[in-house]
C-alpha positions as CSV (number, residue, x, y, z in Angstrom):
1,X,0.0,0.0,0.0
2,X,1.3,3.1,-0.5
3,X,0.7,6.4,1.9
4,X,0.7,9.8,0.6
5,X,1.1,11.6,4.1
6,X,5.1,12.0,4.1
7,X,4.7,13.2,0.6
8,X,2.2,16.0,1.3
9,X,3.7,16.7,4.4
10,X,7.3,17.0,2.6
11,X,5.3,19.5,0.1
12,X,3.9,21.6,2.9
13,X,7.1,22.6,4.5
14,X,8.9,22.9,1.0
15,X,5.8,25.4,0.4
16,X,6.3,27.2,3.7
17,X,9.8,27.4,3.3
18,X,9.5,29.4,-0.1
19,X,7.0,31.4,1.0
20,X,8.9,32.4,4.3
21,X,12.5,32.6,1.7
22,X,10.6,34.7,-0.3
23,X,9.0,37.2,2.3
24,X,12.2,37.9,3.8
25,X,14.2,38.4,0.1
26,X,11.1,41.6,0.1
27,X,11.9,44.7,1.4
28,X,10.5,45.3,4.6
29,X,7.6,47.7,4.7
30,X,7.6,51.7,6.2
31,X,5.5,52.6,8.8
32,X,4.3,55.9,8.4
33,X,4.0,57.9,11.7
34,X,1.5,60.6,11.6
35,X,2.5,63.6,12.9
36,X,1.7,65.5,16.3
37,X,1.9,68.5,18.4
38,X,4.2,67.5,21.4
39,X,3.5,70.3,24.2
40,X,6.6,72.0,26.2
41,X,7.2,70.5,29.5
42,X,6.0,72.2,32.8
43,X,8.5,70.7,34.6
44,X,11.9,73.2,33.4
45,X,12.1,76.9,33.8
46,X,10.5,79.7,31.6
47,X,13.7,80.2,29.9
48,X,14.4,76.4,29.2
49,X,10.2,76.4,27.7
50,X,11.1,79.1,25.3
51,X,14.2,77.5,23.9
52,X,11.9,74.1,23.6
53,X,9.4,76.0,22.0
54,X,11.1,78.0,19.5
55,X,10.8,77.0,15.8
56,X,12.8,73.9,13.9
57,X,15.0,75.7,12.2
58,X,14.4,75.5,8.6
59,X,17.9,73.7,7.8
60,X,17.8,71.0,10.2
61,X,17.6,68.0,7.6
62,X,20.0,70.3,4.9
63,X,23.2,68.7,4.5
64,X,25.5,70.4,2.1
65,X,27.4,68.5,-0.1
66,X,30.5,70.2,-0.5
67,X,33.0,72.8,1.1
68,X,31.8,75.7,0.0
69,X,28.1,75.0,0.7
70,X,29.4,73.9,4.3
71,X,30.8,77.4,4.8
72,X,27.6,79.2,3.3
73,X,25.4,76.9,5.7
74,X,28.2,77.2,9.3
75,X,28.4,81.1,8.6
76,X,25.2,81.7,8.5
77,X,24.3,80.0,11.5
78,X,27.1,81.7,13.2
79,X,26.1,85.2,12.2
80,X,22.4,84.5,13.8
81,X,24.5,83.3,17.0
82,X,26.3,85.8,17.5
83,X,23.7,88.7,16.6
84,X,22.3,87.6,19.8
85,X,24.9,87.5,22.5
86,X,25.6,91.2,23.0
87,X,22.5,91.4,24.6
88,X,23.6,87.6,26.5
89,X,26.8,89.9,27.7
90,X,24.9,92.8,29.0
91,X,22.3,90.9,31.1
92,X,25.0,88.9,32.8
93,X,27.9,91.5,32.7
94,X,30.5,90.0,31.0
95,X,33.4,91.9,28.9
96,X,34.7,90.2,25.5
97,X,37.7,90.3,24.1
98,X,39.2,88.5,20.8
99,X,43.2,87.5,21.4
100,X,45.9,85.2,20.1
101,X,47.1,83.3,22.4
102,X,50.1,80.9,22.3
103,X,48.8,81.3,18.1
104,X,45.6,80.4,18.8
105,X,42.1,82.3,18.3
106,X,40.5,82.8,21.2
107,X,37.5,84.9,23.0
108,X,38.8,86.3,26.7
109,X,35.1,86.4,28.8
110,X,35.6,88.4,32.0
111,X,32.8,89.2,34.3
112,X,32.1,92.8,35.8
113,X,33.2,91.9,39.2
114,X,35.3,88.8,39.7
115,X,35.2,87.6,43.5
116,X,38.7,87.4,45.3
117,X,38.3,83.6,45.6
118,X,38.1,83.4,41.3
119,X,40.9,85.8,40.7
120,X,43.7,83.4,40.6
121,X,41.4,80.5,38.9
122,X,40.9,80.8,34.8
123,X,38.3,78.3,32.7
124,X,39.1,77.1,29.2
125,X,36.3,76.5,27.3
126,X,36.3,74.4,24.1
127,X,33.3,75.2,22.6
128,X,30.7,72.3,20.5
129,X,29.2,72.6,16.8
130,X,30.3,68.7,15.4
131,X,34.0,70.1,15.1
132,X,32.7,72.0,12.1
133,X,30.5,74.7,13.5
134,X,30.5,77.8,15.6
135,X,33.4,79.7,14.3
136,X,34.2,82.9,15.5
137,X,32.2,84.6,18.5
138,X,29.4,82.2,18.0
139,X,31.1,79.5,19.9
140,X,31.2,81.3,23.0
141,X,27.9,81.5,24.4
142,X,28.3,78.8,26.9
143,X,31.6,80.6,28.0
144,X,29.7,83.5,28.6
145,X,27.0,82.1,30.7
146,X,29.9,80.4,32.9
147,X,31.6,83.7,33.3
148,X,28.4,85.5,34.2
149,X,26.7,82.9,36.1
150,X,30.0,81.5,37.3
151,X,32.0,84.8,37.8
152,X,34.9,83.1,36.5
153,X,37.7,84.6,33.5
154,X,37.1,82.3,30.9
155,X,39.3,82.1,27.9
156,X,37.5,80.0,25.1
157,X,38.9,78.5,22.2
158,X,38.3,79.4,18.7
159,X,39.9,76.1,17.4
160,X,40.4,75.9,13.5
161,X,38.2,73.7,11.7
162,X,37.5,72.0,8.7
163,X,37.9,73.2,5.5
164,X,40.3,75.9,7.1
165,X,42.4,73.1,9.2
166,X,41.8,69.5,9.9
167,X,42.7,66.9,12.5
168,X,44.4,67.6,14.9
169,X,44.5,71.3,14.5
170,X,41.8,71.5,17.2
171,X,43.6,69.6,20.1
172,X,46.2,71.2,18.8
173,X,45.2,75.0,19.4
174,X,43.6,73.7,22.7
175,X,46.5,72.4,24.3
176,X,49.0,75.8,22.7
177,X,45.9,77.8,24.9
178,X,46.4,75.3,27.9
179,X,50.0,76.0,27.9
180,X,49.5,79.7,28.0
181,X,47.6,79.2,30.6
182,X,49.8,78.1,32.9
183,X,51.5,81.5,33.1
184,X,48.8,83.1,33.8
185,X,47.6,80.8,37.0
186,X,48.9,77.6,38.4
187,X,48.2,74.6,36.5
188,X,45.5,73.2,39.5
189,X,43.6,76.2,39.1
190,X,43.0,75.8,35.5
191,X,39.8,74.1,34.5
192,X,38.9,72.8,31.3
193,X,35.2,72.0,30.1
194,X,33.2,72.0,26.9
195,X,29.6,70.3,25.5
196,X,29.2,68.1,22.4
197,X,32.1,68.4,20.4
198,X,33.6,70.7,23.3
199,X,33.1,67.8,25.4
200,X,35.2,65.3,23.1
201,X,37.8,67.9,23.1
202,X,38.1,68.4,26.4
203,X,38.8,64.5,26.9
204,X,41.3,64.6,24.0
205,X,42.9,67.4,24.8
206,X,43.5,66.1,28.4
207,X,44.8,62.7,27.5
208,X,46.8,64.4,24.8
209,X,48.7,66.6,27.5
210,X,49.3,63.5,29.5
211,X,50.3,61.9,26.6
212,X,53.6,64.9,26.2
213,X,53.9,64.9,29.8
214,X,52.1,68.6,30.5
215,X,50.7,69.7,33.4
216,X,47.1,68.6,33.9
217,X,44.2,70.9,35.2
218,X,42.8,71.1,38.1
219,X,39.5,69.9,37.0
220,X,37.2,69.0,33.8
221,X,34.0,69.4,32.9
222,X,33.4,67.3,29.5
223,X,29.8,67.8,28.6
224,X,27.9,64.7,26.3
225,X,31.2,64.0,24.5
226,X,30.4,62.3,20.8
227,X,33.3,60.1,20.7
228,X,34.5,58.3,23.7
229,X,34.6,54.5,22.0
230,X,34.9,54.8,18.5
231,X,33.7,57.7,16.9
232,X,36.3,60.6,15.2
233,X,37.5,63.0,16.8
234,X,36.8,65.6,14.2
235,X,37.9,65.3,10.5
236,X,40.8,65.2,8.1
237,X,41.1,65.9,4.5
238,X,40.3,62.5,3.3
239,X,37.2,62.1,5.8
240,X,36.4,61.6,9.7
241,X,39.2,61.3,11.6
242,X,40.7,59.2,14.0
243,X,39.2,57.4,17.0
244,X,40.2,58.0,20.1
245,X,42.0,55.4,20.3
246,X,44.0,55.4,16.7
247,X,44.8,59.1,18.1
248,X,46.6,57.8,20.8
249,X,48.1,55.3,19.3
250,X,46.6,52.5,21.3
251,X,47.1,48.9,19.8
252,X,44.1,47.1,17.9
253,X,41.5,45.8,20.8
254,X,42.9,48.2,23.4
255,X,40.0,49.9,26.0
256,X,40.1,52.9,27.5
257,X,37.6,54.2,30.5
258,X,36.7,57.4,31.7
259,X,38.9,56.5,34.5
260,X,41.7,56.9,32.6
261,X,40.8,60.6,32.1
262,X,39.4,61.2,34.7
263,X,42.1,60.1,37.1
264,X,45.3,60.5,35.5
265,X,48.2,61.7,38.1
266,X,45.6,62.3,40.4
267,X,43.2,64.6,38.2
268,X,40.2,65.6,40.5
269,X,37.6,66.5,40.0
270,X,36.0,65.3,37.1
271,X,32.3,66.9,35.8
272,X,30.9,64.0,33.3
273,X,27.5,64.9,31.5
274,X,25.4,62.7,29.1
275,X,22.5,63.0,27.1
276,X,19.9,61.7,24.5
């Protein structure tokens, strides 16, 4: 007698096998999200609701596609910056002044009236902008808050970028400022601190002057850094640049922790932010 059950059986999971083969080979469908009003949180200040509530700016998904149109897009954006930080100064009291220190750029922020405990303590401040953005006076708008709110002198960096310098001009103007610096104060009342991009140079730029053998500040304050594991640290000619880790020549495989930053020859304290 002969059964046909193995046989249709067989053809039933040949069949389902094609059909599932042939589902995945399809590309997998979009979900379209409708959009919706999302309302400003009560929970944060007035000042923090406003900045929420502003408009998108209208060249948030524009991405230029070459030098040129990068420079058109960056200045822009950092004429609108800086059209509003004289009236930033004012309200908090803070002097600006454009040097070249050590051959870097830099902004010197000095408030009104510096307590006698600050006077013999001086901030760098590395400011953010993807290593590409926030040239000029634009980039110091976080060191003017700290020298208002702060009552600190606060020297911040205007570190070349891309396409005027590439990696590493940025550490490198950093750590010519951070020398200076140690003229002007002792090296453990200098403090170093930056957001985004600031933040990833402030990590760099410590590990880099432990790496020559420089004095280390006093403190850091590296705000949501972009690239501790394995992102660049800003960008070259040819593309991104160098992880962390290729920048200090660490060997294939090698880890690194905040520790090692944050503790080097005793380096306290340490200030580490993240975000979403």
């Amino acid at each position: 007698m002969i059964t046909r059950a193995p046989f249709c059986c067989s053809l039933s999971i040949i069949f389902v096998i094609t059909a599932w083969s042939h589902a995945l080979a399809q590309s997998p469908p979009v979900r379209d999200v409708p959009a919706r009003s999302i309302p400003v949180p009560e929970t944060v200040s007035p000042q923090l609701q406003r900045i929420i509530g502003a408009p998108v700016s209208p060249n948030w998904n524009v991405f230029p596609k070459t030098a040129a149109e990068w420079k058109v897009q960056v200045d822009a954006a950092a004429a609108e910056a800086a059209r509003r930080l004289p009236a930033l100064r004012e309200q908090l009291r803070v002097a600006i002044e454009p040097q070249t220190i050590n051959g870097a750029r830099a902004y010197v922020l000095t408030p009104r009236d510096v307590p006698a405990e600050n006077r013999n303590r001086l901030l760098i401040h590395v400011h953010g902008g993807c290593y590409v953005s926030n040239p000029g006076e634009s980039g110091t708008s976080e060191a003017t808050m700290m020298a208002g709110f702060g009552r600190f002198k606060v020297i911040s960096v205007d570190y070349r970028m891309p396409p005027e310098a590439y990696f590493p001009a940025a550490i490198e103007d950093t750590i010519a400022v951070l020398k200076a610096a140690h003229s002007m104060v002792p090296a453990r009342n200098v403090g170093l601190f930056g957001s985004s991009a600031g933040g990833g140079l402030t990590l760099a730029t410590v590990l880099k002057a432990k790496q020559d053998g420089l004095p280390l500040p006093g403190a850091i304050a590296p705000g949501r850094p972009p690239f501790w594991r394995a992102l660049p640290i800003g960008t070259t000619a040819a593309g991104p640049g160098p992880t962390n880790h290729e920048a200090l020549g660490d060997p294939p495989g090698a880890s690194r922790s905040i520790g090692d930053v944050a503790r080097p020859a005793g380096l306290e304290p340490t200030t580490f932010r993240s975000a979403t």
